[in-house]
N, C-alpha and C positions, 0 to 999 in steps of 0.2 A: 562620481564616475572615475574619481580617482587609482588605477589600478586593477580596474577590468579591461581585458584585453578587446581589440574590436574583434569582436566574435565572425562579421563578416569576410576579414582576413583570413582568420584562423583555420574557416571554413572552407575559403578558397585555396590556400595552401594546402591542406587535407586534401580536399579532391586532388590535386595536382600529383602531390605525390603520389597518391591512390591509383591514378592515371598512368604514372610513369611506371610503377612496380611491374621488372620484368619477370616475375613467375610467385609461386604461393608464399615462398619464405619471406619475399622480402616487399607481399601485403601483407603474412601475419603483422609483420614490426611494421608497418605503416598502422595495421589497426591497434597497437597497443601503444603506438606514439601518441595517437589523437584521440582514442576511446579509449584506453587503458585506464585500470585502476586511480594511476598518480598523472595522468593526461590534464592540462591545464583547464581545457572543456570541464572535463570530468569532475574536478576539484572547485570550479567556478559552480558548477551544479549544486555541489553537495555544501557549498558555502551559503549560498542564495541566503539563509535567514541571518545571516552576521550582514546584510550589505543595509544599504540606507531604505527607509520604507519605499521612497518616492520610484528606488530602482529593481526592488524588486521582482515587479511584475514583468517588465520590459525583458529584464535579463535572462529571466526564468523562457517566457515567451522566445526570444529570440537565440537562448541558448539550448532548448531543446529543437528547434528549427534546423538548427547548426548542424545539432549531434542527427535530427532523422535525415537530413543533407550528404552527410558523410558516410552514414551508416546507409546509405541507397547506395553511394557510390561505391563501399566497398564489397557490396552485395553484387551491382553489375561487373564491376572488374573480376571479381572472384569467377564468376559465369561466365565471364568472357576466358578466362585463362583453361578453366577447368574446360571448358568446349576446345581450346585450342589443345590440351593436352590427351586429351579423348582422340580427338581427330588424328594426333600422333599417333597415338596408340592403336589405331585401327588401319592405319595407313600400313604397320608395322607387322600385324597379326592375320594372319591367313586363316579365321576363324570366320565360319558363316553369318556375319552379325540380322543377317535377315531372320533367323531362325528366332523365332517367339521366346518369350523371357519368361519366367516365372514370375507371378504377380506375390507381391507382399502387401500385407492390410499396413495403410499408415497410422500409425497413433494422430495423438493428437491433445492437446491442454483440455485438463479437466476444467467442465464452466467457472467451480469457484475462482480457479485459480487466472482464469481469462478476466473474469470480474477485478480480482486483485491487484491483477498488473495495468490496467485502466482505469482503477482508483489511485494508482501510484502515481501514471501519467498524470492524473489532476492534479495532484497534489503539487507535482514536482513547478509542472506550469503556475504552483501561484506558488511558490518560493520556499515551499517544505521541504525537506530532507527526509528519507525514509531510516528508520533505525529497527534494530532487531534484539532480544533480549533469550534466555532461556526462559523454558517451559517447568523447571523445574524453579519454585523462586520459594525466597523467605517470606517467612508471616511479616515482618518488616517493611517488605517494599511490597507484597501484595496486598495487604492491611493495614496494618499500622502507619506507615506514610502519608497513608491516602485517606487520613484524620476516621477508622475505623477501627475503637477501641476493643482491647478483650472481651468478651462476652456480647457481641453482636453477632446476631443469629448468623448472618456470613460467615463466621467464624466455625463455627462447627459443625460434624462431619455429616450429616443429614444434608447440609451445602454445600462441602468442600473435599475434594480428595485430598486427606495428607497423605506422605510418604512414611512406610513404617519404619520405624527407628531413626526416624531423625526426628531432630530439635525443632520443630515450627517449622517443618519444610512441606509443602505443597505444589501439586500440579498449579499452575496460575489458573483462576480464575475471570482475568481479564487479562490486557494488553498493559494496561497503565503503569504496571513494574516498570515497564521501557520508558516510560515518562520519568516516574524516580529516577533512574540511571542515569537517563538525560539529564535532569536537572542538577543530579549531583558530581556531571561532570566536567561542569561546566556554568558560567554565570551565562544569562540572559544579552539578549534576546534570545529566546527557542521557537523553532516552528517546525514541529516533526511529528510525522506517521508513524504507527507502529502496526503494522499488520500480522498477524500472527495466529495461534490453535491455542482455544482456551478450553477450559475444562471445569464442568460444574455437574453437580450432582440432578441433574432432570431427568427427567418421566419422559422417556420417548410418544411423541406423537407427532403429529404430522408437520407443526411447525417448530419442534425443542428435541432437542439433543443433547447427550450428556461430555459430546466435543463438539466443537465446533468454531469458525474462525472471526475474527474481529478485526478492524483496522480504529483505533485508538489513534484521536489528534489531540495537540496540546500547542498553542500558543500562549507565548508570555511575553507581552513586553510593555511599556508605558503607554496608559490609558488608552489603552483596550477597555472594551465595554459589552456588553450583550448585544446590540446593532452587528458588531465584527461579527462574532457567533453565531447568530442568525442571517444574515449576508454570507459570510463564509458555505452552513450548510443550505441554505438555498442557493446557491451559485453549483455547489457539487450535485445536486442531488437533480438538476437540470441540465446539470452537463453529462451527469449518467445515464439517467433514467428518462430524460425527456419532460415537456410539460406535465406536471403530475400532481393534485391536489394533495398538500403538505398539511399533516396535523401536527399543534406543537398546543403541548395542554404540562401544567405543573406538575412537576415530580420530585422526588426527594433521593438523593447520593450523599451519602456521606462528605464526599469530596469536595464537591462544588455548590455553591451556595448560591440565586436560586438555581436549579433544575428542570430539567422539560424532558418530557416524552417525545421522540419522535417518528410519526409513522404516516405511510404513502397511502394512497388507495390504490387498488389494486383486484386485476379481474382476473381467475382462474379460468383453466380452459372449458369448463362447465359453465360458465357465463357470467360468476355468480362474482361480484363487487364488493369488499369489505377494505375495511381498513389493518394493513400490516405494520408493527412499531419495526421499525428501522434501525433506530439512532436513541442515545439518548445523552444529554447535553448538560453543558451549565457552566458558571463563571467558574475559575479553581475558591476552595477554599485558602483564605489566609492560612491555616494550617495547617496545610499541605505544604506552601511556601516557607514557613517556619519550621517546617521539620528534613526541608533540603537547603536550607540555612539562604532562602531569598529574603529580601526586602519586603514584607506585604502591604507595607506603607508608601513602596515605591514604584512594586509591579506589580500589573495587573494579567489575566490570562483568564482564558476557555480552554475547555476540554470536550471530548466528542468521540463518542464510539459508534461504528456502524459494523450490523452484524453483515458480511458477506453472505455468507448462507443464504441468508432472506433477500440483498438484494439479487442475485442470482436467481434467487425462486421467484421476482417480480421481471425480469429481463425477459425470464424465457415462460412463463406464466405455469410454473410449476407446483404444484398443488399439496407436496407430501412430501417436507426436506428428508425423508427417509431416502427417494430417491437418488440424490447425491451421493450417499454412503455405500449404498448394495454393490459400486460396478458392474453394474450390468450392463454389457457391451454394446446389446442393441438400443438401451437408453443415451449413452455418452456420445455412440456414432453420430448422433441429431447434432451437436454441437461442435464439430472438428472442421 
């Protein structure tokens, strides 16, 4: 506990000053004192997997508390200021305000991306950090890293989009690069998301696309074991999707040694019940570890990918992920 602030203070100070802010400018600088980039909150968040196991969870829990606390308060101040300043301004202008407005269509977040920012929310609440990597990566950290030698059929271009005229340069085909990055930025413990748009060479139909987005986890730290992994993705996949009968059947990754499949059940809006793969999972390979210069004799780690796409197409019981892609207005309007 050594050097975590009490988040309860912190929080109460925040409201305060939030409270006090006599007009817009000086709640922006209240909001980027306490949510800001380098805000203590904010940095206590993105710390969470350097802290002690047993604190964790507590932290994570009561430090997003903190931040939806603050971030209400500076939503009602804001509404409060912005009404008082309206109210000036009409007191002020001899304009008919009775007279009818012109209506404007609201936007509104595409599903996947509603999906995405609610998988971060879990994540962050058990003590992950979220990380982001490019889209354009090496055959080294998309491949080769991730213990996946030369001439495996992933490798070439019937699987893979490369870029012409470079050297082993490719669209990524998973998120997992961001894991290498991770890994090589830094020693253990790791515990972080990667959510992001990959890109593989598929046959459009109704559930595959040749883009398409992924959220990639990777925890490392001393004995860790499969139970974590399996706990972990059942604890998420219930806190998203609700009670939901989970299939986990062997599978084979490069990466990670063993492997599992995993997929939900799931019922389209024509009635009809099958089983969708989700996820797919497994301990890291020691070779993955040895090729980001870890310990494999010391730490141990899971990895875990869930395709967005498909959980979104099981939220809203969507039948044809072609739908997500077309923009078609009157399909998206359902979801704002």
């Amino acid at each position: 506990m050594s050097g975590i602030p009490d988040l309860t203070v912190l929080a109460e100070e925040a409201i305060a000053a939030i409270a006090a802010a006599p007009d817009l400018d000086a709640l922006e600088a209240a909001r980027v004192r306490f949510t800001g980039r380098r805000a203590p909150l904010t940095e206590l968040l993105g710390s969470i997997g350097s802290l002690p196991a047993e604190d964790r969870g507590r932290v994570g829990k009561d430090g997003n508390a903190a931040r939806r606390a603050i971030e209400d308060a500076l939503q009602s101040r804001r509404d409060a200021l912005e009404s008082d300043a309206m109210g000036a301004a009409l007191e002020a202008d001899t304009a008919d305000v009775t007279l009818p407005g012109n209506a404007f269509p609201l936007g509104a977040l595409h599903p996947i991306t509603q999906v995405a920012l609610e998988v971060e929310e879990i994540f962050l609440g058990m003590g992950y950090s979220v990380a982001d990597g490019p889209e354009v990566e090496t055959g080294f950290n998309n491949f080769t890293a991730l213990n996946t030698p030369d001439g495996h059929p992933a490798r070439s271009e019937s699987d893979t989009f490369f870029i012409e005229g470079g050297d082993d340069v490719l669209l990524r085909t998973q998120t997992s690069p961001v894991q290498i990055r991770t890994m090589q930025s830094g020693p253990p413990p790791v515990y972080v998301i990667a959510p992001g748009t990959v890109y593989r060479r598929d046959d459009v139909d109704a559930t595959h696309s040749p883009m398409f987005h992924q959220v990639e986890g990777l925890a490392v730290d001393e004995g860790l074991t499969f139970a974590h992994l399996k706990g972990t993705i059942e604890y998420f996949l219930t806190r998203l999707l609700g009670d939901r009968d989970v299939r986990v059947i062997p599978h084979f990754f490069p990466f990670t040694e063993p492997s599992v499949d995993v997929s939900v059940s799931w019922t389209d809006r024509n009635g009809r019940t099958d089983w969708l793969e989700v996820a797919g999972a497994g301990m890291v390979d020691p070779n993955v570890f040895a090729n980001v210069g870890y310990d494999p004799e010391r730490w141990t780690g899971f990895a875990f990918g869930f395709g967005l796409d498909r959980i979104a197409m099981i939220r809203h019981q969507i039948s044809d992920i072609r739908l997500l892609y077309e923009g078609d207005l009157r399909f998206l309007e359902q979801f704002s």
